[in-house]
Backbone as numpy.savetxt, mean C-alpha at the origin, in Angstrom:
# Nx Ny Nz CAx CAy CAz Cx Cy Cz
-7.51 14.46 9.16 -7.55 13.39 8.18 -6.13 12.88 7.98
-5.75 11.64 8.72 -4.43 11.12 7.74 -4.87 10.75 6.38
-2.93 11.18 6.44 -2.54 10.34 5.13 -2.64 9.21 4.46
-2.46 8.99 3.67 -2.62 6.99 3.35 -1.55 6.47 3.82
-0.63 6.93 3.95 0.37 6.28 4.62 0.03 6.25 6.45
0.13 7.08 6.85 -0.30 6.92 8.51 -1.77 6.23 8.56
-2.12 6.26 7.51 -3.35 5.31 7.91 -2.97 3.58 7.84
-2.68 3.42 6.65 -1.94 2.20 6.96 -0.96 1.81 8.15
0.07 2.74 8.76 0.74 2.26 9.62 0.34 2.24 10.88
-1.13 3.18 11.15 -1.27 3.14 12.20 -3.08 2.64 12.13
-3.49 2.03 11.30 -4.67 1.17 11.91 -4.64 -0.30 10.87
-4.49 0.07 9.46 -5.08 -0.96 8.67 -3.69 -1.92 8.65
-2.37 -1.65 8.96 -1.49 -2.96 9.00 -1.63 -3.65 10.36
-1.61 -2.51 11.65 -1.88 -3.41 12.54 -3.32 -4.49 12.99
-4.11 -4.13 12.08 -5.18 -4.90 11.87 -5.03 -6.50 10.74
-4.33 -6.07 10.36 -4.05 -7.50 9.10 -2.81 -7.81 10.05
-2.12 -7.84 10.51 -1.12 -8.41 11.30 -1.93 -9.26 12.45
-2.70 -8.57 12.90 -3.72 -9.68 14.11 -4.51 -9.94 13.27
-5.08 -9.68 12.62 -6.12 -11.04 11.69 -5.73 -12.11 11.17
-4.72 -11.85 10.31 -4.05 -12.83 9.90 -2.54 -13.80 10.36
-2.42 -13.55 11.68 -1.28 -13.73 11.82 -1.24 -15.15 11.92
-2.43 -15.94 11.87 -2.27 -17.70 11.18 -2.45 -18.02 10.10
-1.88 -16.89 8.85 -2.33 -17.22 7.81 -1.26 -16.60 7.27
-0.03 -17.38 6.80 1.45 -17.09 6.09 1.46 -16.51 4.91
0.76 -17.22 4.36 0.66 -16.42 2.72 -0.23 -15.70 2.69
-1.38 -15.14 3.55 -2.14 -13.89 3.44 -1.89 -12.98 4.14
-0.92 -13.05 5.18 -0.23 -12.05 5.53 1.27 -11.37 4.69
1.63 -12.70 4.12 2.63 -12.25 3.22 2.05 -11.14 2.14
1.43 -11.28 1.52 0.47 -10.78 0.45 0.18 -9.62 0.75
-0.54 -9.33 1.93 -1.05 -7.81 2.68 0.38 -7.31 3.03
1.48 -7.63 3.28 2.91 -6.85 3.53 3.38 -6.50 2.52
3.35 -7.08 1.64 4.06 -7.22 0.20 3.05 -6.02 -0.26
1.75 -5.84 -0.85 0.87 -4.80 -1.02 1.15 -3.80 -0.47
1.17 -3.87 0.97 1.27 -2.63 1.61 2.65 -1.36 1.98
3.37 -2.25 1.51 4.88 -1.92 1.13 4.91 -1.08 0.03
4.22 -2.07 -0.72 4.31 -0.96 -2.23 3.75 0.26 -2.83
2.33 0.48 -1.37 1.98 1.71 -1.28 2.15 2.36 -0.67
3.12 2.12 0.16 3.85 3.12 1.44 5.13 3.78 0.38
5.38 3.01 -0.79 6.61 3.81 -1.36 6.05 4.26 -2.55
4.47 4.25 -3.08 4.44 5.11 -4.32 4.40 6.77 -3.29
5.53 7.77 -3.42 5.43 8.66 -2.72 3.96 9.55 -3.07
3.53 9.74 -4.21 2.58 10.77 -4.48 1.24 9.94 -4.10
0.76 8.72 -3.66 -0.24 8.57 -3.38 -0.30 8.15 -1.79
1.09 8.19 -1.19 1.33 7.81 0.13 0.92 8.68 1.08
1.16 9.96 0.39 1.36 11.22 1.28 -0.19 11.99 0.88
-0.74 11.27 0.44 -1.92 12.05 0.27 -3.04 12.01 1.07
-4.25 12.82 1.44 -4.67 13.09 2.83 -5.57 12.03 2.19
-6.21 11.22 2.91 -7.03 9.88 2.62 -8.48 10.50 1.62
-9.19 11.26 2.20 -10.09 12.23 1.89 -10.08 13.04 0.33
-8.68 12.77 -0.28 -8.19 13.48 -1.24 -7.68 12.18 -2.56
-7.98 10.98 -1.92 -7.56 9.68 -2.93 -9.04 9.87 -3.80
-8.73 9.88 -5.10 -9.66 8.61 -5.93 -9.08 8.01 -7.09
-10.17 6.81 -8.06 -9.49 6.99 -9.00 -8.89 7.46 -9.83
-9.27 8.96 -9.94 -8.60 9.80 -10.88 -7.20 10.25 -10.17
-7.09 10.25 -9.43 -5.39 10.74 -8.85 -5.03 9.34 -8.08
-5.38 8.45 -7.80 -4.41 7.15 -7.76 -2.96 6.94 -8.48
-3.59 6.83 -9.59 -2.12 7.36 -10.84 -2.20 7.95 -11.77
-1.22 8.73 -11.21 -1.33 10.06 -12.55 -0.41 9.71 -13.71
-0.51 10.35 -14.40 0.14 9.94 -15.83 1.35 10.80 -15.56
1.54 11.28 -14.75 2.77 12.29 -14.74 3.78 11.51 -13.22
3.28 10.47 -12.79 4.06 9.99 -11.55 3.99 8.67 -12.12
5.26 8.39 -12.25 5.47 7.05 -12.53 5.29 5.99 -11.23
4.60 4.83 -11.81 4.11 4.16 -10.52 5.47 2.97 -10.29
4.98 2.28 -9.58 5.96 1.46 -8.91 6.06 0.15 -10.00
4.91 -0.28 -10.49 5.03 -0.86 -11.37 5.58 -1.25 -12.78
5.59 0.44 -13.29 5.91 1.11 -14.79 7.75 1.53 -14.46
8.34 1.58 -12.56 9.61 1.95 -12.50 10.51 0.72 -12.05
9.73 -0.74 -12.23 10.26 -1.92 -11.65 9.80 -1.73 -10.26
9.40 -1.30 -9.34 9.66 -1.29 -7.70 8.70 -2.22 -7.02
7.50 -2.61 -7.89 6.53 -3.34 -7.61 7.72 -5.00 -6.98
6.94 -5.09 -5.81 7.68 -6.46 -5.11 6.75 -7.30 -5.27
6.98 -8.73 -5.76 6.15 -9.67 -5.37 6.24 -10.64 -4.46
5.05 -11.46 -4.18 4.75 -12.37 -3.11 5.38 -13.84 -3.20
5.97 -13.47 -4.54 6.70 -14.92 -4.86 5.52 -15.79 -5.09
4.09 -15.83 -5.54 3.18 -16.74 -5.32 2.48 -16.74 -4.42
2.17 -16.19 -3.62 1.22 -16.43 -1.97 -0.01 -16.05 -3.04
């Protein structure tokens, strides 16, 4: 079982990169997203099988959002 992170890098970005690659601001959007869950470390590294809502975010891991790190799309 990967991680959420090797899962993203190795099926679900290279899949939105060829789907969308005629579509600027919806690919922007899916990079920008997917960035920001490649760096919440405690839900990155977790075995895919082992995500739900209840450990998405924990009250004890500050998210990317609550530490500034959240990036935006500028609008896309």
């Amino acid at each position: 079982m990967p991680t959420l992170r090797e899962f993203i890098d190795n099926d679900f970005a290279p899949f939105v990169e060829s789907r969308f690659a005629n579509k600027a601001k919806t690919l922007g959007y899916y990079r920008i997203g997917l960035k920001n869950l490649r760096e919440f470390e405690p839900l990155a590294n977790s075995l895919l099988d082992a995500i739900s809502s209840q450990n998405a975010a924990k009250p004890d891991s500050p998210s990317p959002a609550s530490t500034g790190k959240w990036k935006s799309c500028g609008g896309c």
